[in-house]
Biotite code that builds the C-alpha atoms (Angstrom):
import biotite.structure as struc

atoms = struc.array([
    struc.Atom([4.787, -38.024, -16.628], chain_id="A", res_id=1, res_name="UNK", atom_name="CA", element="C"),
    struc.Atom([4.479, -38.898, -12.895], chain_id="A", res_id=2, res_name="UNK", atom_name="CA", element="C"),
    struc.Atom([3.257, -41.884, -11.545], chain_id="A", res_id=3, res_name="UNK", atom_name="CA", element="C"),
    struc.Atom([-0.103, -39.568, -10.024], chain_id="A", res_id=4, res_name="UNK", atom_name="CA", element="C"),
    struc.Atom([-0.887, -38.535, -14.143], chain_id="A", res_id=5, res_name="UNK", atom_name="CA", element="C"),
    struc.Atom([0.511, -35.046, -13.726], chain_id="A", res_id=6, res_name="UNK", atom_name="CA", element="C"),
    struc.Atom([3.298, -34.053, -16.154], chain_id="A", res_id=7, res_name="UNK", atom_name="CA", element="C"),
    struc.Atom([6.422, -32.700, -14.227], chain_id="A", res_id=8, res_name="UNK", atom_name="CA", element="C"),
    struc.Atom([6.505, -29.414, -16.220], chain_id="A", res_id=9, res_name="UNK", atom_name="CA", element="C"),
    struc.Atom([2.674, -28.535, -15.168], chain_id="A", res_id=10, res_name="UNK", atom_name="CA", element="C"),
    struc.Atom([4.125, -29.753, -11.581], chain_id="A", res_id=11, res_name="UNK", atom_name="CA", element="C"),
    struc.Atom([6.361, -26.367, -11.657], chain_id="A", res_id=12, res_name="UNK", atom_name="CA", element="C"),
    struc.Atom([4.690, -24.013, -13.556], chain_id="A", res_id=13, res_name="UNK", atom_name="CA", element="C"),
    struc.Atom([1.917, -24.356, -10.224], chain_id="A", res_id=14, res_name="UNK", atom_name="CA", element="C"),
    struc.Atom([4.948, -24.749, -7.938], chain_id="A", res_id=15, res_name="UNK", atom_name="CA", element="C"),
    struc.Atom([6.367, -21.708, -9.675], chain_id="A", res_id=16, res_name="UNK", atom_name="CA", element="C"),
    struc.Atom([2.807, -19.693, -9.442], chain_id="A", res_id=17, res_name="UNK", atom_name="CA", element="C"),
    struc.Atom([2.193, -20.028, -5.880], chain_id="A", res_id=18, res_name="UNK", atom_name="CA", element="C"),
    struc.Atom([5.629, -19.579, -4.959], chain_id="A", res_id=19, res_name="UNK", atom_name="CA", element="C"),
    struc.Atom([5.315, -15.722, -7.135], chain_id="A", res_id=20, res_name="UNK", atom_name="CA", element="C"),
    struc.Atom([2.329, -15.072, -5.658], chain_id="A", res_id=21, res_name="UNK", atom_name="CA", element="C"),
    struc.Atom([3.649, -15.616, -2.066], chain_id="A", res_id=22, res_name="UNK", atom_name="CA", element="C"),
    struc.Atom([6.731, -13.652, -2.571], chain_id="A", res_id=23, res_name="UNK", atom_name="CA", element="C"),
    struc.Atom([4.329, -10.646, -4.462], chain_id="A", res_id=24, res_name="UNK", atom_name="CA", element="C"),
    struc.Atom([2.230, -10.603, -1.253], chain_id="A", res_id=25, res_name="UNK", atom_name="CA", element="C"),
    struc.Atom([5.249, -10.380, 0.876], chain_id="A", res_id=26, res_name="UNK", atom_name="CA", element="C"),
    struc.Atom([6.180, -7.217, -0.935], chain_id="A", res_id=27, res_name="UNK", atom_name="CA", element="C"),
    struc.Atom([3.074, -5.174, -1.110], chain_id="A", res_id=28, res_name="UNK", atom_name="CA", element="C"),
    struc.Atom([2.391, -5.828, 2.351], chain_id="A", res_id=29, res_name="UNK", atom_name="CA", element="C"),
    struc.Atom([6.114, -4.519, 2.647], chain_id="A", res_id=30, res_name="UNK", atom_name="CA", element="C"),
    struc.Atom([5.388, -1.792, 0.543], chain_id="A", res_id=31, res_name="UNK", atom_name="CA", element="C"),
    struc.Atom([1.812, -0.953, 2.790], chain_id="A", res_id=32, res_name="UNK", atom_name="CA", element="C"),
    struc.Atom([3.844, -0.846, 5.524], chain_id="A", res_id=33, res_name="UNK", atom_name="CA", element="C"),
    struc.Atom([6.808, 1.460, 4.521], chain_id="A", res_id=34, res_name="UNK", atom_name="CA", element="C"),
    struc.Atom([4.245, 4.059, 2.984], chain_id="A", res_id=35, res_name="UNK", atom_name="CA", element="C"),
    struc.Atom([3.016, 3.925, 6.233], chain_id="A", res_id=36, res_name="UNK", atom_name="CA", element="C"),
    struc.Atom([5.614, 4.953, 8.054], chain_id="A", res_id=37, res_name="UNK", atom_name="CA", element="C"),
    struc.Atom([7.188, 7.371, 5.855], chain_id="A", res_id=38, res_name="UNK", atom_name="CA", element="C"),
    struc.Atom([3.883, 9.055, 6.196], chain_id="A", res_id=39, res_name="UNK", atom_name="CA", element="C"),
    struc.Atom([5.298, 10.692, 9.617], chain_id="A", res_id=40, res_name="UNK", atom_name="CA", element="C"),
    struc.Atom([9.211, 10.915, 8.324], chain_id="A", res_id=41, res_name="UNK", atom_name="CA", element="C"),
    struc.Atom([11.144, 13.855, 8.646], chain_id="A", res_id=42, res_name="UNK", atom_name="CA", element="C"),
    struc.Atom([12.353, 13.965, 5.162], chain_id="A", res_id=43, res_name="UNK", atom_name="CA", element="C"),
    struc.Atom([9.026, 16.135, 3.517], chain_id="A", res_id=44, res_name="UNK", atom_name="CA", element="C"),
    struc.Atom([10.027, 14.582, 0.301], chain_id="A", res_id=45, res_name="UNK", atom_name="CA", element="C"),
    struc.Atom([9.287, 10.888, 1.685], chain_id="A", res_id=46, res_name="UNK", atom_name="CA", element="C"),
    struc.Atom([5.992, 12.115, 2.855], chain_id="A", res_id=47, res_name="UNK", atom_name="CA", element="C"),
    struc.Atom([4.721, 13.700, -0.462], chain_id="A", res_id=48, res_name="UNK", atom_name="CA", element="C"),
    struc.Atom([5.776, 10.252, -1.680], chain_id="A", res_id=49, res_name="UNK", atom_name="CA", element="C"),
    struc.Atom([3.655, 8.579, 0.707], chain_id="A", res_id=50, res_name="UNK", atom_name="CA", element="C"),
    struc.Atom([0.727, 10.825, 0.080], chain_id="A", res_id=51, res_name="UNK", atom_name="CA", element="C"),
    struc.Atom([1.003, 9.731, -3.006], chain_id="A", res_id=52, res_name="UNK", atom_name="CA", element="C"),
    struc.Atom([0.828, 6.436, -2.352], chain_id="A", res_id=53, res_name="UNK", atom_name="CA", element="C"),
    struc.Atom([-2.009, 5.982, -0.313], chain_id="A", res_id=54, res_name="UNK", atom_name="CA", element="C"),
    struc.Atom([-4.459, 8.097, -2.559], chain_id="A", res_id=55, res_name="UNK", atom_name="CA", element="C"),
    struc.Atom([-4.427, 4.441, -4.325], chain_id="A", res_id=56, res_name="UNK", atom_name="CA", element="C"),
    struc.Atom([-5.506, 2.941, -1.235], chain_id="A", res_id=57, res_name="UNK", atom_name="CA", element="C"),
    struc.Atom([-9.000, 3.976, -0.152], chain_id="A", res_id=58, res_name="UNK", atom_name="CA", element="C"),
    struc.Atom([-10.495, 2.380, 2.819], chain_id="A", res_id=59, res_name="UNK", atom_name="CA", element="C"),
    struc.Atom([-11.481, 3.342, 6.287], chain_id="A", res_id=60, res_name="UNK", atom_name="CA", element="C"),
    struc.Atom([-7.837, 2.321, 7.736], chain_id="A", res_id=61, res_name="UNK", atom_name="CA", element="C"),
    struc.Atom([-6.124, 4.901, 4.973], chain_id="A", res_id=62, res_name="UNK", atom_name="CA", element="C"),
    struc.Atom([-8.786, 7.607, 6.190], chain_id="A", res_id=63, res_name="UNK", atom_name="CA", element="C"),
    struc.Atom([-8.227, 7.274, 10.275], chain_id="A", res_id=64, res_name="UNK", atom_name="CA", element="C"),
    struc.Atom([-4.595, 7.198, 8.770], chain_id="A", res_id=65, res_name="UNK", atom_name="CA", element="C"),
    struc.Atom([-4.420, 10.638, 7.060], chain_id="A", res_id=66, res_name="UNK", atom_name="CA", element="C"),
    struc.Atom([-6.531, 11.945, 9.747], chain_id="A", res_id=67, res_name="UNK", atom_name="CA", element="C"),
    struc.Atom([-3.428, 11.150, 12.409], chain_id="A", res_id=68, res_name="UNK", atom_name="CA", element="C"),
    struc.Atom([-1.096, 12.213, 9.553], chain_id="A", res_id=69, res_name="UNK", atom_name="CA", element="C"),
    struc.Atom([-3.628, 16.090, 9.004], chain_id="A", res_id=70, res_name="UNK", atom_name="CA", element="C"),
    struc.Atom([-2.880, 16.609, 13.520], chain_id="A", res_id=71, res_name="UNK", atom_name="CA", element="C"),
    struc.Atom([0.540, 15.762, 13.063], chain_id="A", res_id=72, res_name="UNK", atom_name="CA", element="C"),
    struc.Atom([1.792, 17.751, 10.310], chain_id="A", res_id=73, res_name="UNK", atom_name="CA", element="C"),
    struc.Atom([3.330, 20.520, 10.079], chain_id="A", res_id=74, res_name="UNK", atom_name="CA", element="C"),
    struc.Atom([3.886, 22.134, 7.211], chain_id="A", res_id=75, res_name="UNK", atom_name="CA", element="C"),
    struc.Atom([0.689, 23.867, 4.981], chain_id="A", res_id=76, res_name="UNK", atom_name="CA", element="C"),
    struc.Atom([1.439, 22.552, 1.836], chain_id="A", res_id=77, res_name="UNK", atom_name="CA", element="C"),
    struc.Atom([1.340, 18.833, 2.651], chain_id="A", res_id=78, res_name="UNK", atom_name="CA", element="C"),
    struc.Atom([-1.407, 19.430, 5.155], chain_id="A", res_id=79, res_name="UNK", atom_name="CA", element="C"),
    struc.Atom([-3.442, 20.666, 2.691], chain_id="A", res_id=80, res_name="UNK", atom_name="CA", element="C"),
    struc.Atom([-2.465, 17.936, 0.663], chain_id="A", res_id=81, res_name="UNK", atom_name="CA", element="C"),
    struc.Atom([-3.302, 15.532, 3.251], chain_id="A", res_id=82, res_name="UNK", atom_name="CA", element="C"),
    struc.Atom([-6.686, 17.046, 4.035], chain_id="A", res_id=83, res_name="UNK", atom_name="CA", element="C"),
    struc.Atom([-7.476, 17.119, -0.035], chain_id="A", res_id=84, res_name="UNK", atom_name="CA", element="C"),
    struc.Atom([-7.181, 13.603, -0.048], chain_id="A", res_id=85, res_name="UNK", atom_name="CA", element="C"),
    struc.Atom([-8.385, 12.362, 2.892], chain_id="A", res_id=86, res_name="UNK", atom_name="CA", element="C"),
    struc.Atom([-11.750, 15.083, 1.630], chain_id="A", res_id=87, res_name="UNK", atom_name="CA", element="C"),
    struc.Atom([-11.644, 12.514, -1.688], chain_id="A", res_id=88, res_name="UNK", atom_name="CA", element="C"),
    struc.Atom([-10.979, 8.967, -0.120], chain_id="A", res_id=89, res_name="UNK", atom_name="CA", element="C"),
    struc.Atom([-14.527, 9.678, 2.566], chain_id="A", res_id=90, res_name="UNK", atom_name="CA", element="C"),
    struc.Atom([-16.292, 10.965, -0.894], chain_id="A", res_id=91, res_name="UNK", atom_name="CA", element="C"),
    struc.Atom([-15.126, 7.807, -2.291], chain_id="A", res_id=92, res_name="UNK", atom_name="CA", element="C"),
    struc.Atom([-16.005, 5.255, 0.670], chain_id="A", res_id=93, res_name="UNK", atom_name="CA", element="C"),
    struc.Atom([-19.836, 6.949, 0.499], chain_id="A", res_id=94, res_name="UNK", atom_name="CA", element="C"),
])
């Protein structure tokens, strides 16, 4: 036991907790940020993957997203995609 009344192993397990949780949020905000710019990569592949990514994202920032992404592409299959979703995430935010 320390001299505060906290036991040394309950010391690290919170030391050990916070420290996960900041490296976690490091990575998903990683992970937020390469979706988003594989969105507009020029492997189609990568884009799909991204697609599918952000259908587990809803908000108003994904929507404007796909939006861009529905102008900018150019291939029918994954606009289609794009404009299926994006139909789904503004049916979802009303």
């Amino acid at each position: 036991m320390r001299d505060d009344g906290i036991p040394r192993g309950a010391s690290l397990a919170a030391l050990g907790f916070v420290g996960g949780l900041a490296v976690g949020l490091v990575a998903w905000t990683s992970q937020v940020e390469r979706s988003r710019r594989e969105l507009f990569s020029h492997s189609p592949l990568r884009r799909l993957a991204a697609l599918g990514y952000l259908r587990g994202q809803p908000g108003a920032a994904t929507c404007r997203l796909l939006r861009e992404y529905v102008r900018w592409e150019s291939r029918p299959l994954l606009r289609r995609r794009a404009e299926l979703l994006l139909a789904q995430l503004a049916h979802d935010l009303d």
